[in-house]
C-alpha positions as CSV (number, residue, x, y, z in Angstrom):
1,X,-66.7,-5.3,33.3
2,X,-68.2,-2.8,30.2
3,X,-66.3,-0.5,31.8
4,X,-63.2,-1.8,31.9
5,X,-63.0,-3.3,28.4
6,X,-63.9,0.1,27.3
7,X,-61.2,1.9,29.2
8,X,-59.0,-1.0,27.3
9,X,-60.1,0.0,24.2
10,X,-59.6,3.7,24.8
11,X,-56.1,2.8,26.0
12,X,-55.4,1.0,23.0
13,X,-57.0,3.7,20.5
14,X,-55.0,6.8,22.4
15,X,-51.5,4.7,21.9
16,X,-52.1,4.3,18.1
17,X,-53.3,7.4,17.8
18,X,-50.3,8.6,19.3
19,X,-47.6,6.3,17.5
20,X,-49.5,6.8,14.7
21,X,-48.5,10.4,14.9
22,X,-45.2,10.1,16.3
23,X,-44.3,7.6,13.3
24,X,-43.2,10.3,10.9
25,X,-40.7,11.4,13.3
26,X,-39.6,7.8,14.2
27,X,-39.1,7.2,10.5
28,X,-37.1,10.4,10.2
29,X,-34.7,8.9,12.8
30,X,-34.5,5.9,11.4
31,X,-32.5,6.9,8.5
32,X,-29.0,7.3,9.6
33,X,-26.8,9.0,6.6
34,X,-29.1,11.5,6.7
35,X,-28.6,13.0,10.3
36,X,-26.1,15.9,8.8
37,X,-27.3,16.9,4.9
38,X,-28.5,19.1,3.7
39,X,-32.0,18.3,2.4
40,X,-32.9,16.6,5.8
41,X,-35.7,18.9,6.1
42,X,-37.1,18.3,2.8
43,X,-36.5,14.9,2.5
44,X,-38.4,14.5,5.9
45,X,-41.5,16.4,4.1
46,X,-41.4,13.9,1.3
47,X,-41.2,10.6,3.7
48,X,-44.3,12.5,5.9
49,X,-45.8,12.8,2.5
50,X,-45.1,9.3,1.5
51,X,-43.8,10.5,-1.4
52,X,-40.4,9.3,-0.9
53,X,-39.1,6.1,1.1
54,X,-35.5,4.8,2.2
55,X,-33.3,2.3,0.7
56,X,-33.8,0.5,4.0
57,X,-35.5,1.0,7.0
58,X,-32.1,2.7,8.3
59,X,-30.3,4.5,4.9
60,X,-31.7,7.0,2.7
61,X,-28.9,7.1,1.0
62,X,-29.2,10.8,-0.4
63,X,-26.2,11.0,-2.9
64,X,-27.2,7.9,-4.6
65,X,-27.9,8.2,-8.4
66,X,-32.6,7.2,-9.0
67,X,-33.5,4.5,-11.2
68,X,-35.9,5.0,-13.9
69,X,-38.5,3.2,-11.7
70,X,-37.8,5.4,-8.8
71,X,-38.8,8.1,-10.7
72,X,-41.9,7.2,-11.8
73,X,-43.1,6.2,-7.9
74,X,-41.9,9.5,-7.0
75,X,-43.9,11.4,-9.8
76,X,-46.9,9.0,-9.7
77,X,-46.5,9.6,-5.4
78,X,-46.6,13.5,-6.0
79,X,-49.0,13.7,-8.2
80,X,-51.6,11.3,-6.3
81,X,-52.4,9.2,-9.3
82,X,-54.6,6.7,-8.7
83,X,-53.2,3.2,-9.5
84,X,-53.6,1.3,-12.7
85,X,-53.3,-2.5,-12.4
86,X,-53.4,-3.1,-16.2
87,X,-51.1,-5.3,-18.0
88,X,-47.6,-4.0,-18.3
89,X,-46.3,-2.0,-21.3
90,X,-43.2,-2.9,-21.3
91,X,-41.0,-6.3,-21.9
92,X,-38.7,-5.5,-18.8
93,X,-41.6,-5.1,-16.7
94,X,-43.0,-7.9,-14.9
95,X,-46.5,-7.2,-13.2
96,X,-44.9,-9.0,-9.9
97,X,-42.2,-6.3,-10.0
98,X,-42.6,-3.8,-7.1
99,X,-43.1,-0.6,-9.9
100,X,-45.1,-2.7,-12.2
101,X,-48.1,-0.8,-11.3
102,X,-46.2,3.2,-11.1
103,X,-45.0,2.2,-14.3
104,X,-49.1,1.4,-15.5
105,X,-49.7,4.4,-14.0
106,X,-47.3,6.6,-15.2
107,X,-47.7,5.0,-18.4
108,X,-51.4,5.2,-18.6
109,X,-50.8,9.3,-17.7
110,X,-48.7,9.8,-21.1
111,X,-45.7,10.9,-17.7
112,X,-43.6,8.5,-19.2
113,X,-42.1,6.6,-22.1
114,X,-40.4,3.5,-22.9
115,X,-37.5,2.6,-25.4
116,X,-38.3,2.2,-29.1
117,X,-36.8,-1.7,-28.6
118,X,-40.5,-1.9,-26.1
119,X,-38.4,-1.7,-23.0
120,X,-38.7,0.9,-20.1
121,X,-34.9,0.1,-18.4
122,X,-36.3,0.3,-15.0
123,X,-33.0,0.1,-13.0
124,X,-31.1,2.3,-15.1
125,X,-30.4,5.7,-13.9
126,X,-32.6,8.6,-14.5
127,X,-31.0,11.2,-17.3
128,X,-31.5,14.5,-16.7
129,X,-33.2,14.8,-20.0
130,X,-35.6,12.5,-19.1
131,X,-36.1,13.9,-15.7
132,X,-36.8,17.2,-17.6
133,X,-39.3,15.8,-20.0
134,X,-41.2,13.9,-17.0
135,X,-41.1,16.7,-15.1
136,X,-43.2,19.5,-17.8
137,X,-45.2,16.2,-18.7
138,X,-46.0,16.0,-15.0
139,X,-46.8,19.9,-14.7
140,X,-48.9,19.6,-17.9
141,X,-51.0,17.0,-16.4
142,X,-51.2,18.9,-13.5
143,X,-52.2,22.0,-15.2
144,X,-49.6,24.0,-14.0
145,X,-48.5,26.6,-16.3
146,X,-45.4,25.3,-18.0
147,X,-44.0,28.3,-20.1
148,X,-42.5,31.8,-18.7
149,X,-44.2,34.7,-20.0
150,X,-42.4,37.0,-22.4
151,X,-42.7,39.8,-19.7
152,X,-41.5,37.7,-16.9
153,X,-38.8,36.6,-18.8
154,X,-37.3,40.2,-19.1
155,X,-36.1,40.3,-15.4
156,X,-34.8,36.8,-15.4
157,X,-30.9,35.2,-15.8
158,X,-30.2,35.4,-19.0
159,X,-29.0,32.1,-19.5
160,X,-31.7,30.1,-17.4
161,X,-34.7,32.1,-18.4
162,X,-36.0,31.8,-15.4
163,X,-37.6,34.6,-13.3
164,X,-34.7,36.1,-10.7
165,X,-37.6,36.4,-8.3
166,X,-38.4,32.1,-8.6
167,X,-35.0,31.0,-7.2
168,X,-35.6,29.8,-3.4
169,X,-38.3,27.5,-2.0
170,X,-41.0,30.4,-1.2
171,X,-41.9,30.1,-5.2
172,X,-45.1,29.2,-6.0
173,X,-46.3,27.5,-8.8
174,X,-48.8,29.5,-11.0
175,X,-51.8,27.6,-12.7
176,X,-53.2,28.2,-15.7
């Protein structure tokens, strides 16, 4: 009777272990618009890295335009921050909202701000400004170098200042 119950249990651990590992790929399938774009691949590293998540169990929808508050969870996601339950800093954030807490967090980081009227807009659309300014706050607190080096900047497009040798996804981030 041992026997069998542990053979059970062994059963039951091998199939988890194995859905478990097969549920990256399962969610990868799940999301339908995205079986011809572009990013498939790199989207699929995010979603393995639960950095990223679908509209919907089924849609992705990759052309869509990210909310202030998607932003943040991405950021906060990337960066492994650890959660901050603390009162919300903002009068457009309710602490039952689903990004009450990304927004603590992101808050709490000095990633982002809010609007000088106390409110943080969470489902308005990310500017590319702001994207900017999160993203070197985000590298800062990450101690990743943020500035090019005169010397680097030599060989580099002249209107991007950005090193010719950084464009394509082999580039490394240096740290200070």
């Amino acid at each position: 009777m041992k026997t069998v119950v542990m053979k059970k249990v062994a059963q039951a651990l091998a199939a988890l272990m194995i859905v478990s590992m097969l549920s990256p790929v399962l969610a990868f399938a799940a999301f339908d618009d995205l079986s011809s774009h572009w990013a498939k691949k790199d989207i699929e590293a995010l979603v393995e890295q639960k950095i990223v998540d679908g509209v919907t169990p089924t849609q992705f929808e990759p052309e869509r335009s990210i909310t202030r508050a998607e932003f943040a969870a991405l950021v906060v996601r990337s960066l492994g921050l650890t959660s901050v339950t603390s009162s919300t800093y903002f009068n457009d954030v309710d602490a039952s909202d689903w990004y009450a807490d990304t927004v603590s967090t992101a808050t709490y980081a000095g990633l982002i701000n809010g609007y000088e009227d106390n409110s943080f807009r969470p489902a308005a659309p990310v500017t590319r400004e702001e994207m900017a300014a999160i993203v070197i706050r985000a590298l800062t607190y990450a101690d990743v170098a943020t500035i090019v080096p005169a010397d680097t900047q030599k060989n580099s497009s002249p209107s991007l200042k950005i090193p010719i040798k950084s464009y394509g996804p082999t580039r490394k981030l240096q740290r200070r």
